[in-house]
DRENPA-3360 file (N, C-alpha, C; in nm, 2 decimals, always signed):
BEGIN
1 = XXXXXXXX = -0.94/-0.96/+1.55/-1.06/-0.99/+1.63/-1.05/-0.92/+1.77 ~ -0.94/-0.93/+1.83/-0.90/-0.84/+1.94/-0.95/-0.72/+2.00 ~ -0.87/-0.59/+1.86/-0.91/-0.49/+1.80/-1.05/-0.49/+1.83 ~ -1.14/-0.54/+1.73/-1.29/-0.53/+1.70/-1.32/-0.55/+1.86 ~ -1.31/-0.62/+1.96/-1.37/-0.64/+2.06/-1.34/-0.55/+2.15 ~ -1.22/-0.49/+2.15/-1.18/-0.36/+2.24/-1.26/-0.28/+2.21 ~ -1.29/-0.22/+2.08/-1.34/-0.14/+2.03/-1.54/-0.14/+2.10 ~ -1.56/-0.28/+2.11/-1.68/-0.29/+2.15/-1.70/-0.25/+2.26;
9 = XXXXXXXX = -1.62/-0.30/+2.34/-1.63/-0.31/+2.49/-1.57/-0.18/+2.55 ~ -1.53/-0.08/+2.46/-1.49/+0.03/+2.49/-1.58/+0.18/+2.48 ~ -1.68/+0.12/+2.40/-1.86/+0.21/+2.40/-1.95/+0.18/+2.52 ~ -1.93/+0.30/+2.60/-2.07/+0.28/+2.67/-2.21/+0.32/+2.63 ~ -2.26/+0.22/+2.58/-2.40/+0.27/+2.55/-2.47/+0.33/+2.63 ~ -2.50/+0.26/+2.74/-2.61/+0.32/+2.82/-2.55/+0.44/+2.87 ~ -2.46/+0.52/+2.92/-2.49/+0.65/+2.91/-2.49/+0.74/+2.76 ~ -2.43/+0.71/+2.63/-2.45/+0.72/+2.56/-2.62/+0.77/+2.56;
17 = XXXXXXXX = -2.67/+0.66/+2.59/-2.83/+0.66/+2.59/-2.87/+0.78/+2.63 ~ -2.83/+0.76/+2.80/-2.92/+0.88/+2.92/-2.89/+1.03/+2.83 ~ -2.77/+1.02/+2.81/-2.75/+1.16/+2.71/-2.79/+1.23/+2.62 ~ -2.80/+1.14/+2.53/-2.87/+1.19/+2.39/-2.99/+1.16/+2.40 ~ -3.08/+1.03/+2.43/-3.24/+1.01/+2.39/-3.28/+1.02/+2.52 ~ -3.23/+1.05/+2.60/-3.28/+1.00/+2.78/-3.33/+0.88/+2.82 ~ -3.28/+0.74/+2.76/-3.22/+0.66/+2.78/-3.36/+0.53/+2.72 ~ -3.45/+0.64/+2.59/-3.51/+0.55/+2.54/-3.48/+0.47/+2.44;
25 = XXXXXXXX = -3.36/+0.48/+2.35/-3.35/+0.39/+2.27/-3.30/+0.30/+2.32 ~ -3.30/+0.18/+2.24/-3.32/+0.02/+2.26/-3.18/-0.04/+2.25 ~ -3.12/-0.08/+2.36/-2.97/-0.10/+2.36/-2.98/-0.29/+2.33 ~ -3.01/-0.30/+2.18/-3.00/-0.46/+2.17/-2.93/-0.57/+2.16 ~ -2.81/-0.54/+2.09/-2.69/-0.52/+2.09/-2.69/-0.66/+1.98 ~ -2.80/-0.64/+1.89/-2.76/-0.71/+1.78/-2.72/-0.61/+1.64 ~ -2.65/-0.70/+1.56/-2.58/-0.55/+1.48/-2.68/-0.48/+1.38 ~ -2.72/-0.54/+1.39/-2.83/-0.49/+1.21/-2.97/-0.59/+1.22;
33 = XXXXXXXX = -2.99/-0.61/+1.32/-3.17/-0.70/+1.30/-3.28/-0.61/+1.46 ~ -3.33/-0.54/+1.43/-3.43/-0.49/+1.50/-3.52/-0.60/+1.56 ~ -3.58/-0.56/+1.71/-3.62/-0.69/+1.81/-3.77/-0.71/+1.74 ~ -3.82/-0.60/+1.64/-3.96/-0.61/+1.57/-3.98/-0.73/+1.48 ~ -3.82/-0.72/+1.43/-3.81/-0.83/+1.33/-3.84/-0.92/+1.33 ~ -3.88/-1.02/+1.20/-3.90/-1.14/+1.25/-3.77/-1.27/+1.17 ~ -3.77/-1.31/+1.31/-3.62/-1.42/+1.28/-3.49/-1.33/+1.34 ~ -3.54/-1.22/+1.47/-3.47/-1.22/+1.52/-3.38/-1.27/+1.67;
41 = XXXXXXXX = -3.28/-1.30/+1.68/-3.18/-1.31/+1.76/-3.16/-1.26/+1.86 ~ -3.17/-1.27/+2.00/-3.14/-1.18/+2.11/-3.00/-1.19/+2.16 ~ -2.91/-1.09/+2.15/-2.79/-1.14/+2.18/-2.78/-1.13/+2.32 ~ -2.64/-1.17/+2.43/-2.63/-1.10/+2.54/-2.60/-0.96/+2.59 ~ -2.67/-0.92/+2.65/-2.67/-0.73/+2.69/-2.51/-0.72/+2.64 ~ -2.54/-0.59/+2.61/-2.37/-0.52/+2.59/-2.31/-0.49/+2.69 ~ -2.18/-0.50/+2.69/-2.09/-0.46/+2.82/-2.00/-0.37/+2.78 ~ -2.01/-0.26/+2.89/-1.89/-0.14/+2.88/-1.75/-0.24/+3.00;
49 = XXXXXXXX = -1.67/-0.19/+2.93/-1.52/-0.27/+2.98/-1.37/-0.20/+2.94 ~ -1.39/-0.08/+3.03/-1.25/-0.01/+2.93/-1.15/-0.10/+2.96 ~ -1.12/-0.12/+3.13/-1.00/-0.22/+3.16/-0.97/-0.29/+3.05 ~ -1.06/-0.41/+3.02/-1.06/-0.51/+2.93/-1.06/-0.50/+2.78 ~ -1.07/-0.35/+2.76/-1.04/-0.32/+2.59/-0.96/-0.27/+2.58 ~ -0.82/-0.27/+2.73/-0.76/-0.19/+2.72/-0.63/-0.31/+2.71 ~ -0.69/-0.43/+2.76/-0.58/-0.51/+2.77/-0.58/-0.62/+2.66 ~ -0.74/-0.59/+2.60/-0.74/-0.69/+2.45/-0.64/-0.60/+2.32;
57 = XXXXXXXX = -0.64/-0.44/+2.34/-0.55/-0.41/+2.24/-0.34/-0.43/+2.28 ~ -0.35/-0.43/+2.40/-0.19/-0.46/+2.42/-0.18/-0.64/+2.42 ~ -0.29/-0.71/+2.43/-0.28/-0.84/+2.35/-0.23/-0.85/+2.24 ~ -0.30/-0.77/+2.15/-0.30/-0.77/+1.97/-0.19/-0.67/+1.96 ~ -0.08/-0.64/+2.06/+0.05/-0.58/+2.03/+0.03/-0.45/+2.02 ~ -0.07/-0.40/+2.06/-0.08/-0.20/+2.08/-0.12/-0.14/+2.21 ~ +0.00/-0.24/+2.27/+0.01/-0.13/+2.39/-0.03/+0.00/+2.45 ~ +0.01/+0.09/+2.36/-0.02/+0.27/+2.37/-0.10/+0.26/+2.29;
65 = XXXXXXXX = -0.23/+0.17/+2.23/-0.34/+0.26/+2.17/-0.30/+0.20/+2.02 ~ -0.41/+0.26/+1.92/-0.42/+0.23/+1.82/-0.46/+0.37/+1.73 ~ -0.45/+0.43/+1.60/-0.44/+0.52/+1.56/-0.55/+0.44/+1.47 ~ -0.69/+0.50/+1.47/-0.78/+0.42/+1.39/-0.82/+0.50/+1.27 ~ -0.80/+0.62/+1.27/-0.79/+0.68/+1.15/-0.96/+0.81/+1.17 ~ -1.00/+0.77/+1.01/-1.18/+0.85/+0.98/-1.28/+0.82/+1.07 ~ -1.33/+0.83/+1.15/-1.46/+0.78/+1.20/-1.63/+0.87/+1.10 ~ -1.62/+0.76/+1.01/-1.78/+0.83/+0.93/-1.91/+0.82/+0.96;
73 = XXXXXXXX = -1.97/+0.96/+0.95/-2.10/+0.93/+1.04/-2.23/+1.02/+0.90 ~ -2.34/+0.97/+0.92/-2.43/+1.05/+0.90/-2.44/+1.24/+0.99 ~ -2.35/+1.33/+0.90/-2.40/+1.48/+0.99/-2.52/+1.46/+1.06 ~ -2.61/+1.39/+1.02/-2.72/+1.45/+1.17/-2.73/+1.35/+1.27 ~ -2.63/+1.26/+1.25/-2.61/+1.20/+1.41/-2.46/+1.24/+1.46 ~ -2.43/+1.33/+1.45/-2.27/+1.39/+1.44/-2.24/+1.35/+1.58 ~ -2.37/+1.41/+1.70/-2.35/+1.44/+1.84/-2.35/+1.23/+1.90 ~ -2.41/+1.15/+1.82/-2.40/+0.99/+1.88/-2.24/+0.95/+1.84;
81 = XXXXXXXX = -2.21/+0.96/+1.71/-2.03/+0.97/+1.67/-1.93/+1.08/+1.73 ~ -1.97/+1.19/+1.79/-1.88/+1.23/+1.87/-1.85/+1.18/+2.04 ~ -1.98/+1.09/+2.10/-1.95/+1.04/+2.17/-1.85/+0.94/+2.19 ~ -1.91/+0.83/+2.06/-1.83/+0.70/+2.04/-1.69/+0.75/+2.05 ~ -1.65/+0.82/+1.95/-1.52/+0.92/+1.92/-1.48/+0.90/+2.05 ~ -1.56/+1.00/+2.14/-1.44/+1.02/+2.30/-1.46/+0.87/+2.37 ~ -1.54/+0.81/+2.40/-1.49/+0.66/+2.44/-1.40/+0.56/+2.37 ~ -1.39/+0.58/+2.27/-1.29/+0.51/+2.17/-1.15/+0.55/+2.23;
89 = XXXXXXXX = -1.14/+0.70/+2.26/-1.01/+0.74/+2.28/-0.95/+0.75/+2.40 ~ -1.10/+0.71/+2.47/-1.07/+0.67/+2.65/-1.02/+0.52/+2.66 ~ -1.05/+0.44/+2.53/-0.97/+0.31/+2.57/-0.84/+0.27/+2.50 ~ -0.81/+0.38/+2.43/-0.68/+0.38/+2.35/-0.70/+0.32/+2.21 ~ -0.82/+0.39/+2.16/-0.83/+0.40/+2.02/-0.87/+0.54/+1.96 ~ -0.77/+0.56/+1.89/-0.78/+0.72/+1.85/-0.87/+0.77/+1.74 ~ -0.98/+0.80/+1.71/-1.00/+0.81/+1.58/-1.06/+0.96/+1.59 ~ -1.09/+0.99/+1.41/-1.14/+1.19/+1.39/-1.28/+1.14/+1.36;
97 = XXXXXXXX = -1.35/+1.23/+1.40/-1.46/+1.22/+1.37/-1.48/+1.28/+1.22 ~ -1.57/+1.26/+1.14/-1.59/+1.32/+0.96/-1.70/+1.28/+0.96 ~ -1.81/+1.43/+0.99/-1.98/+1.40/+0.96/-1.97/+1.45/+0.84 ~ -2.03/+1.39/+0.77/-2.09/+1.38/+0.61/-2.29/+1.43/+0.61 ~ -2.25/+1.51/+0.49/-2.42/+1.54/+0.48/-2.47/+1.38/+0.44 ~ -2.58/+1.36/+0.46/-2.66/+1.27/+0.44/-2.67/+1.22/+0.33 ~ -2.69/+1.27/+0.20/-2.69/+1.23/+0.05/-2.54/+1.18/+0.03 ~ -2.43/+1.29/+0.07/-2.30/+1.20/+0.05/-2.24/+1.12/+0.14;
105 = XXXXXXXX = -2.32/+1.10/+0.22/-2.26/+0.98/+0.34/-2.32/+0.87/+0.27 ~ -2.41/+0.86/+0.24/-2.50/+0.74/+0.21/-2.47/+0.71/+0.05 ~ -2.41/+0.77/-0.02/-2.39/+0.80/-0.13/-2.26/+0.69/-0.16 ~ -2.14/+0.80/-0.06/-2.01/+0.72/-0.05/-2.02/+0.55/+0.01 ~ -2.10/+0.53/+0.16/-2.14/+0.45/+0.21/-2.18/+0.34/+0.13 ~ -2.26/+0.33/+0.05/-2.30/+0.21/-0.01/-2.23/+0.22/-0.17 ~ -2.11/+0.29/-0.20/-2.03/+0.30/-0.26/-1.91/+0.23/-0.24 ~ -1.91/+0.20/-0.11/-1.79/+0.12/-0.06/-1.64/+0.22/-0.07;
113 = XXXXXXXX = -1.64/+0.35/-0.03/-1.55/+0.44/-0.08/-1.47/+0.46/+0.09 ~ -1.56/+0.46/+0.15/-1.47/+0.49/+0.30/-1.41/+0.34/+0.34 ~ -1.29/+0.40/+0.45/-1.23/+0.31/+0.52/-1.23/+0.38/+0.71 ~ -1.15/+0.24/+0.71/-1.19/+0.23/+0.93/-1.29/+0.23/+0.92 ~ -1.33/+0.35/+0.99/-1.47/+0.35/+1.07/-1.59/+0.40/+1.01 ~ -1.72/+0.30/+1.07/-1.83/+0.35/+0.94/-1.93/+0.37/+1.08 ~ -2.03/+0.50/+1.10/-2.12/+0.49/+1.22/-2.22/+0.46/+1.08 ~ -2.28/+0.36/+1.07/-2.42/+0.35/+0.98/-2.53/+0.31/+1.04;
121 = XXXXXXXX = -2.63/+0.29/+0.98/-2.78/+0.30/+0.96/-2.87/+0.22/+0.85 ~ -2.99/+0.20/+0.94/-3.09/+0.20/+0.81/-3.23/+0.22/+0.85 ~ -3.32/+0.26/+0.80/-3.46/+0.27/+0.82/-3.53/+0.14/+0.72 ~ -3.39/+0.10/+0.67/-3.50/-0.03/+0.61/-3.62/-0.13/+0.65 ~ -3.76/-0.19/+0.63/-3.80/-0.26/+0.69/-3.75/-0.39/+0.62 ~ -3.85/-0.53/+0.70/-3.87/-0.63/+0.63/-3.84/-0.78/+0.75 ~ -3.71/-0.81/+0.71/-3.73/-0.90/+0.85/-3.53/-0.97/+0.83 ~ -3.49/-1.06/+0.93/-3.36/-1.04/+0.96/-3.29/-1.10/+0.83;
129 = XXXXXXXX = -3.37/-1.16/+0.74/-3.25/-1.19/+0.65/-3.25/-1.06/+0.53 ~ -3.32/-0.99/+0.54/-3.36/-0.83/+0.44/-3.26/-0.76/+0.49 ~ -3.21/-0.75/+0.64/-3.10/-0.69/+0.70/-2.96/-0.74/+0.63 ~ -2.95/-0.84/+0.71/-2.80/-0.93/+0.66/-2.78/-0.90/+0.52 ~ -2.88/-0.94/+0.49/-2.84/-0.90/+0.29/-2.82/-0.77/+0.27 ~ -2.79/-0.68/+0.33/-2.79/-0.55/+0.29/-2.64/-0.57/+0.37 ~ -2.59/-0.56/+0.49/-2.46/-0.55/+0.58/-2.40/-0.64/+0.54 ~ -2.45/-0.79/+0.58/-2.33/-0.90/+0.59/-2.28/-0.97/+0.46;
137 = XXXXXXXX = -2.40/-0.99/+0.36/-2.37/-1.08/+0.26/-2.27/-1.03/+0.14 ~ -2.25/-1.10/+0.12/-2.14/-1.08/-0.05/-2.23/-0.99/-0.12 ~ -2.17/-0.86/-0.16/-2.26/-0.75/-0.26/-2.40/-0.71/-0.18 ~ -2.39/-0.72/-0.06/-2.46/-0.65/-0.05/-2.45/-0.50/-0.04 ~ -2.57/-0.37/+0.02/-2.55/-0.28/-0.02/-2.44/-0.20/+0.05 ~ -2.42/-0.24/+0.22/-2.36/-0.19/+0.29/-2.25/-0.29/+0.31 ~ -2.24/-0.44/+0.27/-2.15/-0.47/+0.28/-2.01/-0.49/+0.25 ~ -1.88/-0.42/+0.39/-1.73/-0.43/+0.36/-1.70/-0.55/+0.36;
145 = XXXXXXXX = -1.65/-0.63/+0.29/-1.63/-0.75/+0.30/-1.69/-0.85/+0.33 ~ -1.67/-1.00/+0.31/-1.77/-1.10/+0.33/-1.67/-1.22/+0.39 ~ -1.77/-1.30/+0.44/-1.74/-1.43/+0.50/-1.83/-1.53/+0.43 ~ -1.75/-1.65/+0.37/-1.81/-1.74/+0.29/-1.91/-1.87/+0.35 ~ -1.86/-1.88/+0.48/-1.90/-2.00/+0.56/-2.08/-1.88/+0.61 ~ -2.09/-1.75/+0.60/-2.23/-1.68/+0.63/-2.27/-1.70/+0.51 ~ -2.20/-1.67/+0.43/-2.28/-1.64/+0.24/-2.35/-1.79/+0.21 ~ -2.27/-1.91/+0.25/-2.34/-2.03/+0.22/-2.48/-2.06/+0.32;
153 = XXXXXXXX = -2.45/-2.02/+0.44/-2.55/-2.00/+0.53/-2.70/-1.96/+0.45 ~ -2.64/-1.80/+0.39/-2.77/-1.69/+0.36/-2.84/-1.80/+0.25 ~ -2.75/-1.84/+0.18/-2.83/-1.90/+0.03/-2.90/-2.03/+0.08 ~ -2.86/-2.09/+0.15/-2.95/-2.21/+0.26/-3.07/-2.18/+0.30 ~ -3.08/-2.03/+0.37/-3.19/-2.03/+0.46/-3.31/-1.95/+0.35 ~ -3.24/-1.92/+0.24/-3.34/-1.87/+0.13/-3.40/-1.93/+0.00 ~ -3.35/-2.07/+0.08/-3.41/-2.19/-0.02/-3.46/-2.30/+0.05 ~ -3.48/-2.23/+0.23/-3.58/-2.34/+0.31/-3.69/-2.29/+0.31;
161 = XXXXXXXX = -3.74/-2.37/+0.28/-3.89/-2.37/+0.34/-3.99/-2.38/+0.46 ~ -3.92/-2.46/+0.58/-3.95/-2.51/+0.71/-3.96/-2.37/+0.75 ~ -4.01/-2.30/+0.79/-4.02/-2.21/+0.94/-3.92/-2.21/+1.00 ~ -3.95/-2.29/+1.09/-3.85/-2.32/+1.19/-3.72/-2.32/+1.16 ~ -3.69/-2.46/+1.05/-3.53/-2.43/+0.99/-3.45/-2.31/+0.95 ~ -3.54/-2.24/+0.85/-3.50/-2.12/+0.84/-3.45/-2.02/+0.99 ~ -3.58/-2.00/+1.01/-3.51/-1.93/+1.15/-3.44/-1.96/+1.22 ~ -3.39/-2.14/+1.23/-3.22/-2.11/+1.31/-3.10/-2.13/+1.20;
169 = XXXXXXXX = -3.12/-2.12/+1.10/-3.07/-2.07/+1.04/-3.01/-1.90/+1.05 ~ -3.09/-1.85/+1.01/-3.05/-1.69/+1.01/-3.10/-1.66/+1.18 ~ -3.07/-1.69/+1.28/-3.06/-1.69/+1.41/-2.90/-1.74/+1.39 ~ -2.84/-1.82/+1.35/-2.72/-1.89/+1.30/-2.61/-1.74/+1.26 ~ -2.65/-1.73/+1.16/-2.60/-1.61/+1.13/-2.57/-1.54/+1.18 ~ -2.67/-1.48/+1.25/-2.69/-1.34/+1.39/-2.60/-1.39/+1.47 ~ -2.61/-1.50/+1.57/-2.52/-1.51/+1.60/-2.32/-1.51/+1.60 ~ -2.28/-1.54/+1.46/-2.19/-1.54/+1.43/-2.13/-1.41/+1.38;
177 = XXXXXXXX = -2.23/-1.34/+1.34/-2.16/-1.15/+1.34/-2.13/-1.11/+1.45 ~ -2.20/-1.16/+1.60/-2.21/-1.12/+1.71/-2.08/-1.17/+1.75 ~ -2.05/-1.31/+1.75/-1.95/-1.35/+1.81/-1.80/-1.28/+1.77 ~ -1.79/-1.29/+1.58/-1.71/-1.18/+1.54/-1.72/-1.04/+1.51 ~ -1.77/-0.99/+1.61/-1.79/-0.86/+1.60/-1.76/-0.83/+1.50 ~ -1.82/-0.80/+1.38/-1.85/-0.76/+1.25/-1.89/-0.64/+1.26 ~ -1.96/-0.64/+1.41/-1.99/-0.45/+1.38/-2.00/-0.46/+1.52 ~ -2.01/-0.28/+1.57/-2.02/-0.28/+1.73/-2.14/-0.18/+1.71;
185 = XXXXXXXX = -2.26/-0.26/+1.76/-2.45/-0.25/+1.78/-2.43/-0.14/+1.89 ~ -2.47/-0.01/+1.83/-2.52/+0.03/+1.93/-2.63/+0.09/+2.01 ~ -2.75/+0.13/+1.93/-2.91/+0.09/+1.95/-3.00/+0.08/+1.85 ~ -3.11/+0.10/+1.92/-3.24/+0.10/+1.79/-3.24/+0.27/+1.84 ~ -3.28/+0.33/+1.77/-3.30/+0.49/+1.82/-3.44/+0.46/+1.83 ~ -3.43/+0.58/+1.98/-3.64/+0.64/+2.00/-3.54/+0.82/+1.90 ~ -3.70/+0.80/+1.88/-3.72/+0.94/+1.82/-3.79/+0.97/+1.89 ~ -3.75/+1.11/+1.98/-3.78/+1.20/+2.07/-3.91/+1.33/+2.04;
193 = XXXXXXXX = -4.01/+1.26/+1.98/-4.15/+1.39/+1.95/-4.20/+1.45/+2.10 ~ -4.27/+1.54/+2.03/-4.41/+1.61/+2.14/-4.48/+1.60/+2.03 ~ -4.61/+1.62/+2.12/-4.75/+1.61/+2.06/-4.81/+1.76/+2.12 ~ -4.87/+1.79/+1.99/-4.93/+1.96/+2.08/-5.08/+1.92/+2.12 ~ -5.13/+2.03/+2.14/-5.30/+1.97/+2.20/-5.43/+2.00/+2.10 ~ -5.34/+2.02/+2.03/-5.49/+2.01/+1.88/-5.45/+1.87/+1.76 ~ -5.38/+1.75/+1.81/-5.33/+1.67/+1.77/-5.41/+1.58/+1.80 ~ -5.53/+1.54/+1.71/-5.57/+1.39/+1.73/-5.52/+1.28/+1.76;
201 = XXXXXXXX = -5.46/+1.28/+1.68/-5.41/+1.13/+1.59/-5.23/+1.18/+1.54 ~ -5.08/+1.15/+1.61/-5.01/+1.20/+1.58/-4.94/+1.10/+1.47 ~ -4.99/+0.98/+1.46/-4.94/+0.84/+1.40/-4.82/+0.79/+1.48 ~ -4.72/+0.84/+1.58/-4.62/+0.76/+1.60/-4.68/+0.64/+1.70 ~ -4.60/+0.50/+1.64/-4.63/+0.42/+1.69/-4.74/+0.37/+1.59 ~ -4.77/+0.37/+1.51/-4.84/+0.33/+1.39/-4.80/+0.27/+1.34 ~ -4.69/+0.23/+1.30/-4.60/+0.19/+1.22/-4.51/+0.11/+1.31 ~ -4.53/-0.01/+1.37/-4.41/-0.08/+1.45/-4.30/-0.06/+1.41;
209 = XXXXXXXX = -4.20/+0.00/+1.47/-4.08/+0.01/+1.51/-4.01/+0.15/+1.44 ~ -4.11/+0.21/+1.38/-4.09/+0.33/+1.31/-4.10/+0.41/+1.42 ~ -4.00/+0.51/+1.46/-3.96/+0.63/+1.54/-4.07/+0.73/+1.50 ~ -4.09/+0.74/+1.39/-4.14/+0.88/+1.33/-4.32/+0.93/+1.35 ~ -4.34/+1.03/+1.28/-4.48/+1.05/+1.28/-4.51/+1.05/+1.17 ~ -4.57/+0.84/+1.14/-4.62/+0.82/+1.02/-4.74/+0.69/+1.03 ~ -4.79/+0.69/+0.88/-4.77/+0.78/+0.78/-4.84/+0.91/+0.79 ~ -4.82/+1.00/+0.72/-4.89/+1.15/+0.74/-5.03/+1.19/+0.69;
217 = XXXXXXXX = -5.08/+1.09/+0.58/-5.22/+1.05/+0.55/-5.29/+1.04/+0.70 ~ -5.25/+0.97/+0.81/-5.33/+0.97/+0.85/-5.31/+1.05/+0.97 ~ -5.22/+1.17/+0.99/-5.26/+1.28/+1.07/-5.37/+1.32/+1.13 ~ -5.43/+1.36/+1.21/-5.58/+1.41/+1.26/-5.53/+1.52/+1.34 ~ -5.60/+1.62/+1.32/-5.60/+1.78/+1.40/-5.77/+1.77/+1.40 ~ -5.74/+1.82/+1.59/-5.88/+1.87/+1.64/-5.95/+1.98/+1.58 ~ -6.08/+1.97/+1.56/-6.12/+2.06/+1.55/-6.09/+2.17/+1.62 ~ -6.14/+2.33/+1.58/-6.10/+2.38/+1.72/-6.26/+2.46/+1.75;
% end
């Protein structure tokens, strides 16, 4: 637990941010439930704390650092895992970075083939329990390991009916990945477009919470 919290508290997101998107993606700092979602969780802001991840790993008896091994990333976010990489190693966690093309990251990834470090993703939609079931729950697709006291949880909130109940329920949940850092959140990405001047209709933002320019059916170019 220690470990995992150094680890957290040893990512600076926000300049992470100013660097790569210019500081528009969304630092929410829940692990896997997007703020679009519904039945999501607002955790509290993230905090950068090297001091403090430096004194939670000589807690957990590693003094000089930790040798964390693979750090796996999707190749086209190579440059967001090379940063993590150098903050990790500014708080005395060592790890290599290993960008994977996309088909075999995601290939191996929900293969359950890598170990240490996983930078992952999803473009999935739907709403926070569609998430969890894919990261946290037993078999799901991304998920390393499970916690039984969440898995009794999941099957609870997917046999209520109440509204309400449900959602503190899997609000329930969210919270308890957060507390056990199960993962260390580090944004929603903006996708960085232009728009040229014969572009009607570019669709981004069409699509709540989709980055991209979609769908492409409904493109519009000006006449000219």
């Amino acid at each position: 637990m220690r470990v995992r919290q150094a680890l957290n508290l040893a990512i600076d997101r926000k300049a992470i941010n100013q660097a790569i998107t210019l500081g528009y993606s969304k630092l929410t700092n829940n692990a896997f439930v997007p703020p679009h979602f519904e039945f999501y969780w607002q955790p509290p802001e993230p905090v950068y704390d090297l001091a403090k991840a430096k004194q939670l790993l000589a807690e957990a008896g590693h003094p000089d650092g930790i040798d964390a091994g693979p750090f796996y990333c999707d190749g086209a976010f190579s440059n967001v895992g090379e940063a993590i990489v150098n903050n990790l190693r500014e708080g005395g966690i060592r790890a290599d970075l290993r960008p994977i093309e996309r088909a075999a990251f995601f290939g191996s990834y929900s293969g359950k083939k890598y170990k240490n470090l996983i930078m992952g993703g999803s473009a999935a939609f739907g709403n926070a329990a569609t998430r969890l079931e894919a990261f946290v729950v037993k078999g799901g697709a991304y998920a390393y390991g499970n916690y039984p006291d969440i898995d009794a949880l999941f099957q609870q909130q997917a046999a209520e009916l109440d509204h309400a109940k449900r959602e503190a329920l899997l609000h329930k949940i969210q919270q308890i990945v957060h507390e056990r850092v199960i993962a260390a959140p580090i944004w929603q990405l903006a996708g960085l477009s232009g728009v040229g001047p014969r572009v009607g209709h570019s669709g981004i933002g069409s699509i709540g919470g989709d980055p991209w320019t979609s769908p492409y059916e409904d493109i519009m170019i000006k006449g000219s």
